[in-house]
C-alpha positions in Angstrom: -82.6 55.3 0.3 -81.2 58.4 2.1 -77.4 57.0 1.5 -77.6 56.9 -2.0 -75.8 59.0 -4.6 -72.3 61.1 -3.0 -73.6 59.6 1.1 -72.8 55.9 -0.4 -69.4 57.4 -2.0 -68.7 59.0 0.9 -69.6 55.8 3.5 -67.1 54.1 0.8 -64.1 56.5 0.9 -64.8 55.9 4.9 -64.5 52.2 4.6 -62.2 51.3 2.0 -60.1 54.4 1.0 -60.2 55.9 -2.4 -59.8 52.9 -4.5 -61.9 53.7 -7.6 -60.5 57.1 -9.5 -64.1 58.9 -9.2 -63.9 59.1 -5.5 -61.0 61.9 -5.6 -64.1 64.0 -6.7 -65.3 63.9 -2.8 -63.0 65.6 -0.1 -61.5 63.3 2.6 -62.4 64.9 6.4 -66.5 63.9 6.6 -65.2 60.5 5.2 -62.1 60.2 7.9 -64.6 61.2 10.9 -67.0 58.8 9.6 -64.3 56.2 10.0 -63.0 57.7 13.5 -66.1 57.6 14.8 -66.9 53.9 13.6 -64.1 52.9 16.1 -66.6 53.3 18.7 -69.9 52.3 17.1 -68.7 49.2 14.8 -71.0 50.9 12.4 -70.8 52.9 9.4 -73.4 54.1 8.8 -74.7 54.9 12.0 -71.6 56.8 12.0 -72.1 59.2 9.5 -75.9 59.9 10.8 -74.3 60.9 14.3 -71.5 63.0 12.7 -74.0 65.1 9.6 -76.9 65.5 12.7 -74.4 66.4 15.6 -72.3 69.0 13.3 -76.2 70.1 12.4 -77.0 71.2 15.6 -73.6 72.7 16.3 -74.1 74.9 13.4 -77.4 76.3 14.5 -75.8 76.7 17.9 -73.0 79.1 16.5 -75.8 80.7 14.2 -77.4 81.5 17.4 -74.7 82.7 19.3 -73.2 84.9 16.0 -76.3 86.4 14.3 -79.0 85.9 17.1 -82.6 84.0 17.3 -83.6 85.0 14.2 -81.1 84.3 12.0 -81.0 81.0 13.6 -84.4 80.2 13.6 -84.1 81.2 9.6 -81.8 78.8 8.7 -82.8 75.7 11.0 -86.2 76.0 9.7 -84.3 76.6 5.7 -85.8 73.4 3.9 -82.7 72.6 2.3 -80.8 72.6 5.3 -83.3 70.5 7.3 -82.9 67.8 4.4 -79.2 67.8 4.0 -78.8 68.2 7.8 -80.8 64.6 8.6 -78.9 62.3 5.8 -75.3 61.7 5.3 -73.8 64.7 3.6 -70.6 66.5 4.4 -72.7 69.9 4.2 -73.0 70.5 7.6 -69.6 69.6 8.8 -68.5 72.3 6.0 -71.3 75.2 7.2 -69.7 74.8 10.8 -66.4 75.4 9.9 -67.7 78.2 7.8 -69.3 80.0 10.1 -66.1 79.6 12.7 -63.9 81.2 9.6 -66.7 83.8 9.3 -66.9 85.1 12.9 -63.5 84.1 14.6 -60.5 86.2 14.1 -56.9 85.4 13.1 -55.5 81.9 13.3 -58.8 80.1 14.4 -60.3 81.5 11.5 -57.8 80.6 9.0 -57.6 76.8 10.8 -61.9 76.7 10.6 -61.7 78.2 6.4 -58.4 75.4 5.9 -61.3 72.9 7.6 -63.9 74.1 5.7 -62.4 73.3 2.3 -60.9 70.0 3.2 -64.3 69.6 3.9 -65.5 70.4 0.4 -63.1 71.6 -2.1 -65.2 73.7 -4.1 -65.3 76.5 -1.1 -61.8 77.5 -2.0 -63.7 79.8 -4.5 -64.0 82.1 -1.5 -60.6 82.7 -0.6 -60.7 85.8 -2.5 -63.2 87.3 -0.2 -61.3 86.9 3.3 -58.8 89.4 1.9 -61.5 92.0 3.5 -61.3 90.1 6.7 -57.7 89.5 6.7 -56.6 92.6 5.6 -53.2 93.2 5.5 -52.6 90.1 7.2 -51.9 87.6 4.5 -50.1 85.1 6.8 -53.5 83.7 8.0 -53.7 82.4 4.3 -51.3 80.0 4.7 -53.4 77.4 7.0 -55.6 77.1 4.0 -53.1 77.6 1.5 -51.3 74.5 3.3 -54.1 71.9 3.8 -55.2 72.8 -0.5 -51.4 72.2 -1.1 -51.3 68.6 0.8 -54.7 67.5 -1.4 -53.0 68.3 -4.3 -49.9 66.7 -3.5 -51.5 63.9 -2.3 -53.3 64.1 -6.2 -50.3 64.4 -7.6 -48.8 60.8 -5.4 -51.7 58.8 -5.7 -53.1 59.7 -9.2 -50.0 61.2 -11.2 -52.2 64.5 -11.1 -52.2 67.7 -8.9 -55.5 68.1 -10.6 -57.2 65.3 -10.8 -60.4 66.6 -9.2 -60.8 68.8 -12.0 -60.7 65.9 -14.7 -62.4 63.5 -12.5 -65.4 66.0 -12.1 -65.3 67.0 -16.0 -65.3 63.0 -17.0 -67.9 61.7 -14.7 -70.1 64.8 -13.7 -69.4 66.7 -17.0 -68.7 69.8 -14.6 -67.0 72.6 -15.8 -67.6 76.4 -15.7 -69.6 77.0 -18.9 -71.9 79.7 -19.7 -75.6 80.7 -18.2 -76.7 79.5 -21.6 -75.4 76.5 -22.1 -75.8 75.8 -18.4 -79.6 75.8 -19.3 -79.3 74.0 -22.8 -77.6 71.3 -21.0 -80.5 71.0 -18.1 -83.0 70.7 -21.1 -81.1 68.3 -23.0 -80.2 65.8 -20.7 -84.3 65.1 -20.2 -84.2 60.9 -21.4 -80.2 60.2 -20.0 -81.2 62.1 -16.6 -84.7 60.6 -16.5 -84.4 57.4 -17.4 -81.3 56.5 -15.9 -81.3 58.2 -12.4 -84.9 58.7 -11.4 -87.6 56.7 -9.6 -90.3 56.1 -12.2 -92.8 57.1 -9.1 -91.3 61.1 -9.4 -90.6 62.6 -12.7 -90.0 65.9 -12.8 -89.1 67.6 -16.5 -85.9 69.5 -16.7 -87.5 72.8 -17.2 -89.1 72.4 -13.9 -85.2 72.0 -12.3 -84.3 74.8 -14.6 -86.9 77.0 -13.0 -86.3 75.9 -9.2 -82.7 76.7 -10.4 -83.2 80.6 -11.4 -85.7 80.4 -7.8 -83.2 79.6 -5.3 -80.6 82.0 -7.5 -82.9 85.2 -7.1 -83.8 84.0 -3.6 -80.0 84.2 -2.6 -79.5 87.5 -4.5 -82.6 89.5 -3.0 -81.3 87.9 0.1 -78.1 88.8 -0.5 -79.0 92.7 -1.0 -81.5 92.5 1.7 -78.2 91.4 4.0 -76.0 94.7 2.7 -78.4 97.3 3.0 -79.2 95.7 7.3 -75.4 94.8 7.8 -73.4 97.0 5.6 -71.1 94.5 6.2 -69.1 94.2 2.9 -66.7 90.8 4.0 -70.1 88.6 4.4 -71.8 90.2 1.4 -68.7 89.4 -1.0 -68.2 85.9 0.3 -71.6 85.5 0.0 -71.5 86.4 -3.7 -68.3 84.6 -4.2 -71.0 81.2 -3.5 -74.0 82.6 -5.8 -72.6 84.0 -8.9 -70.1 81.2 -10.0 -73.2 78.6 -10.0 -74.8 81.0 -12.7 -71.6 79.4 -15.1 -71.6 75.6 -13.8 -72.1 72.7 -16.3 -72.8 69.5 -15.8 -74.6 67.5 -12.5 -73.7 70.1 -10.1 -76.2 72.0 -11.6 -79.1 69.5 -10.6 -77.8 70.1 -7.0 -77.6 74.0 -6.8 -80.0 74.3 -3.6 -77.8 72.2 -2.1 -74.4 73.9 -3.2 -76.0 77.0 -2.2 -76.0 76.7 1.5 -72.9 78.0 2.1 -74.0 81.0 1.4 -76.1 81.1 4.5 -75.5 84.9 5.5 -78.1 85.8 2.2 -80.5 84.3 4.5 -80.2 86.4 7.0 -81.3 89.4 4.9 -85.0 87.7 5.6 -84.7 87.9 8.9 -86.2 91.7 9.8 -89.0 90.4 7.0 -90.0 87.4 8.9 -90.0 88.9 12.0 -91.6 92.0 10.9 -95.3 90.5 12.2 -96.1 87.6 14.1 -98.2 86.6 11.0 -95.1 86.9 8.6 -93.5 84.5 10.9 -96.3 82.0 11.1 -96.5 82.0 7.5 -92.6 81.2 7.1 -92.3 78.5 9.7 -95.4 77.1 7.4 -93.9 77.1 4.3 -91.2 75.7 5.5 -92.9 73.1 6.8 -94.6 72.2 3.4 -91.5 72.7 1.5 -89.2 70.5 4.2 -91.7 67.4 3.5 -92.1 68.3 -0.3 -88.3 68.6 -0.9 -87.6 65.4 1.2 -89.9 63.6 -0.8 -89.1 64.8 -4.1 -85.6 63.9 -3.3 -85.9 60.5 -1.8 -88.4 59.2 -4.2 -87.1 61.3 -7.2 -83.8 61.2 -6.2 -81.7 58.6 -3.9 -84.6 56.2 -4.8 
């Protein structure tokens, strides 16, 4: 069940190329390392478990090594991350090139942020924010800047289209940047298409519910967010940070239903908790318990509810 929904696109793109239109909606390195990697293990599958878990660890590892044990005990213990860390998702391939980009300087960074968003084209929202970090030094835009230009060239060859993952995700997942408002009407609306067609009958959940856990996870990232600034007063992380939250306030369509998960990049709002957590011994013990109950409640509500 846990390679349902964009793992089973993804395993597909791996095995036979992108031979159905919808499947220029999903970035082609996870899918190419999948395929690498199957060179050796004459399996799939088993493949992109290795690849998501392996790149999972490495991220906590630099997490560690970058922002300390705290920050990475935070965000190994995140439930959102624990769940998208275990199944086949390109998300943690993309946070460990984001963190490189983050914390190494000039062309390493630039090659890890160019990685990062042929890892999942969406994070190309934040190349306004590394103008803080690159200053004045606009050439280590062109590694990014490069690897956008071949995907859209290689749109343009394929599908007639340098822009065909904006029509393919605005046909099939109705996603376009839309209003707060109409983000919500469209969460409430789409109750009997969304319920009926998608879900286990085991795990419904009404769309207010997701509507709520949406505005959750939102303030949770913005208190987070603030919580970083005031400890840090590091303005690069705060911005890039913001550059992940605020445009999710404006998405329409299914990428909605997955903000926790599109979220994640913006992994330095986490960090504000840190000092909190660690505060007491008891705040800690009532974190890593939490997270506990909300790793196995968000794993089941997506496997049954979900890739079921």
């Amino acid at each position: 069940m846990a390679t349902n929904w964009d793992a089973i696109d993804y395993l597909w793109i791996a095995q036979y190329g992108y031979i159905n239109k919808f499947l220029y909606a999903f970035s082609p390195l996870f899918p190419f390392l999948i395929r690498g990697l199957t060179y050796l293990t004459r399996s799939y599958l088993l493949s992109s478990f290795i690849i998501t878990n392996i790149f999972g660890y490495i991220f906590v590892l630099l997490v560690y090594k970058y922002y300390g044990f705290k920050g990475s005990l935070v965000l190994s213990t995140f439930p959102v991350f624990v769940l998208y860390s275990t199944i086949p998702y390109s998300d943690d391939v993309a946070l460990t090139f984001l963190v490189l980009s983050l914390n190494l300087e000039g062309w390493l960074s630039a090659l890890s942020l160019g990685g990062a968003i042929a890892t999942f084209y969406n994070l190309a929202y934040t190349l306004p924010s590394f103008l803080l970090k690159y200053r004045r030094k606009i050439w280590y835009f062109i590694p990014p800047l490069v690897i956008g230009g071949i995907i859209l060239i290689a749109f343009w060859i394929f599908t007639g289209s340098p822009f065909t993952f904006f029509s393919v995700e605005n046909k099939y997942w109705h996603a376009y940047f839309t209003t707060p408002w109409c983000q919500a009407e469209w969460i409430l609306n789409c109750y009997d298409y969304f319920i009926n067609t998608f879900f286990a009958p085991c795990f419904h959940l009404s769309p207010l519910i997701y509507l709520l856990r949406n505005y959750a996870f939102l303030a949770f990232y913005i208190i987070g967010t603030i919580l970083f600034y005031k400890k840090s007063k590091n303005m690069f992380l705060t911005l890039y940070s913001l550059s992940i939250i605020l445009p999710l306030f404006f998405i329409h369509g299914w990428p909605s239903i997955s903000l926790p998960r599109l979220l994640l990049p913006a992994f330095p709002s986490l960090l504000g908790y840190a000092d909190i957590i660690f505060k007491r011994k008891a705040f800690t013990v009532i974190y890593i318990a939490i997270s506990f109950f909300l790793t196995f409640f968000f794993t089941e509500w997506q496997v049954l509810a979900f890739f079921a």
